[in-house]
ChimeraX commands (.cxc) that place a marker at each C-alpha (Angstrom):
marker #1 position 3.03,-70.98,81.17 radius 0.5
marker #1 position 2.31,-68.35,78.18 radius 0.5
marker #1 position -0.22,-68.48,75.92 radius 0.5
marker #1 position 0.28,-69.50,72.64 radius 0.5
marker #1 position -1.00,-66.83,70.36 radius 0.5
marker #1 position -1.81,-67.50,66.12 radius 0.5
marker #1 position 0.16,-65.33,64.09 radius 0.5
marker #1 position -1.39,-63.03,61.83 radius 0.5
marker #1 position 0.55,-61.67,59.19 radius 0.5
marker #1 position 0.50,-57.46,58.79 radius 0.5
marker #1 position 0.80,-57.59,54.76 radius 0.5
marker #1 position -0.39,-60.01,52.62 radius 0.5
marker #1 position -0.32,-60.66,48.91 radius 0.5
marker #1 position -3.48,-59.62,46.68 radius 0.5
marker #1 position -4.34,-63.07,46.57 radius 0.5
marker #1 position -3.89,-64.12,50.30 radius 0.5
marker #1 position -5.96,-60.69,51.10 radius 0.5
marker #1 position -9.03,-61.73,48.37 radius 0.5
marker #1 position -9.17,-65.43,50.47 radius 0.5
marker #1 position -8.52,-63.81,53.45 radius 0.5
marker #1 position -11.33,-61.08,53.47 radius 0.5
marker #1 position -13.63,-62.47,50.48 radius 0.5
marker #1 position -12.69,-59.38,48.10 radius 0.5
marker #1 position -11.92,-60.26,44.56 radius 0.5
marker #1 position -8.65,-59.38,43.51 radius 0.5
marker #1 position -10.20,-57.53,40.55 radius 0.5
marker #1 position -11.51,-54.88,43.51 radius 0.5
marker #1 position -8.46,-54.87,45.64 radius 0.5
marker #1 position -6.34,-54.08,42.15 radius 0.5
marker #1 position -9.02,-51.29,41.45 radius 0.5
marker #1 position -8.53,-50.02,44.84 radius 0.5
marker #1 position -4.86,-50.31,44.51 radius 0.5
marker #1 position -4.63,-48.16,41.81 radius 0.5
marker #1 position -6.92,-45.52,43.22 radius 0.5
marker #1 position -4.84,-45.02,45.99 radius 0.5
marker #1 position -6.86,-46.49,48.53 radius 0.5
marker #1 position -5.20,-49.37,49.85 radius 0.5
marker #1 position -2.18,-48.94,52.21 radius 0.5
marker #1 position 0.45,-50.89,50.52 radius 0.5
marker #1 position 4.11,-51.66,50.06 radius 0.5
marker #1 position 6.03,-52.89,47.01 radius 0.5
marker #1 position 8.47,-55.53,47.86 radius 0.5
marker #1 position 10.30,-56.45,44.65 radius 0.5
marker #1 position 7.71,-57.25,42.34 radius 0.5
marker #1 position 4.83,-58.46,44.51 radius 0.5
marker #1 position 2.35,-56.02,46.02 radius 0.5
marker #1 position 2.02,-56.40,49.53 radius 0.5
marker #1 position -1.23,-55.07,51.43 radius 0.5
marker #1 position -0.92,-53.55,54.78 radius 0.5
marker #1 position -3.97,-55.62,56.46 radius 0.5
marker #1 position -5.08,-54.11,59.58 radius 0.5
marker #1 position -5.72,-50.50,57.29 radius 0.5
marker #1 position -7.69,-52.42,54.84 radius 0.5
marker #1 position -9.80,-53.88,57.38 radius 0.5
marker #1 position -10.00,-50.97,59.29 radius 0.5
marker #1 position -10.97,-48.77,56.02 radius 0.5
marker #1 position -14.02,-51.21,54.96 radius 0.5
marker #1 position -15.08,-50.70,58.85 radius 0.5
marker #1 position -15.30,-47.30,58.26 radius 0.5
marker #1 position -17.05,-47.40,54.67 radius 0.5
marker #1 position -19.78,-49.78,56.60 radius 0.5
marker #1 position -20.16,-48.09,59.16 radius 0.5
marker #1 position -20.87,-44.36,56.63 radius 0.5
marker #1 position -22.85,-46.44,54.35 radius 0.5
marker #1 position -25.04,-47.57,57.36 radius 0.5
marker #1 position -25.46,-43.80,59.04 radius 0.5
marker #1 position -26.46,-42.92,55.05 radius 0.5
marker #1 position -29.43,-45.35,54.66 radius 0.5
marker link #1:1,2 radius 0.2
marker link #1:2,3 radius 0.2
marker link #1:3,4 radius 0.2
marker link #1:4,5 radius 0.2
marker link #1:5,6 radius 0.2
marker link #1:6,7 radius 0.2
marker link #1:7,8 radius 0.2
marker link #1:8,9 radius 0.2
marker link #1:9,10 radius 0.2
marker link #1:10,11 radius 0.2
marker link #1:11,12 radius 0.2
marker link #1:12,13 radius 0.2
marker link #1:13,14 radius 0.2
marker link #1:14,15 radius 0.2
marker link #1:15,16 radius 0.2
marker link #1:16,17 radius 0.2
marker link #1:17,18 radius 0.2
marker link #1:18,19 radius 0.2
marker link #1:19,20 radius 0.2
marker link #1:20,21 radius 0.2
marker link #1:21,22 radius 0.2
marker link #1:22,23 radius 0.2
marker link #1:23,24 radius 0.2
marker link #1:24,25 radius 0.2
marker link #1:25,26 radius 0.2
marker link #1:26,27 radius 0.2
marker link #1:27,28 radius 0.2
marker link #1:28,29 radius 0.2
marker link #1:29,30 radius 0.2
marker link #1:30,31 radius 0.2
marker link #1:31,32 radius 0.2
marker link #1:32,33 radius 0.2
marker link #1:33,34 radius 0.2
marker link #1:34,35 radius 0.2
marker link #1:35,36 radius 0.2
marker link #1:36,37 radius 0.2
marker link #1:37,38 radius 0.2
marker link #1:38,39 radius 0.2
marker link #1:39,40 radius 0.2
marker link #1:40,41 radius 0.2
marker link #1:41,42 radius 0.2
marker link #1:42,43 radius 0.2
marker link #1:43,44 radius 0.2
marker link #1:44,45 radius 0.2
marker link #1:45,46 radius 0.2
marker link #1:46,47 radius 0.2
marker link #1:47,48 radius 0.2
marker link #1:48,49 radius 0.2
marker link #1:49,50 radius 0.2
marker link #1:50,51 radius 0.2
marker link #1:51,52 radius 0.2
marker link #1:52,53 radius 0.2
marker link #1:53,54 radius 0.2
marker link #1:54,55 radius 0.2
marker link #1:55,56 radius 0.2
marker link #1:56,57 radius 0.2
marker link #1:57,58 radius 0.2
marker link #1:58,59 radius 0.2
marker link #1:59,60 radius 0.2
marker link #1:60,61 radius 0.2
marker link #1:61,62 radius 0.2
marker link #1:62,63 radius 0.2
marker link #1:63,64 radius 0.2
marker link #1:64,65 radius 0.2
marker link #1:65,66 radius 0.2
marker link #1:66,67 radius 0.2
marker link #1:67,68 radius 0.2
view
């Protein structure tokens, strides 16, 4: 018998990924629009490649610790 494994969605809409990772959407907007956040554009709707994101506030925890 297999496991039964939860699905995680890749991309997710500014609002799922501000309730998903506690960001406002005000910041992941800001972010957007610097150029920071992997993203696609489906239609009209922002979508936000997930894994990146989390893997890009990681790595800006993990500098800001080493810098203190």
């Amino acid at each position: 018998m297999t496991e039964s494994k939860e699905f995680q969605p890749i991309y997710l809409s500014i609002k799922d990924t501000a309730r998903y990772t506690g960001l406002s959407e005000y910041f992941l907007r800001g972010r957007l629009k610097d150029g920071k956040i992997p993203h696609i554009n489906s239609g009209n709707k922002i979508l936000i490649h997930l894994p990146s994101l989390l893997t890009e506030l990681e790595n800006q925890i993990s500098h800001n610790a080493v810098s203190q």
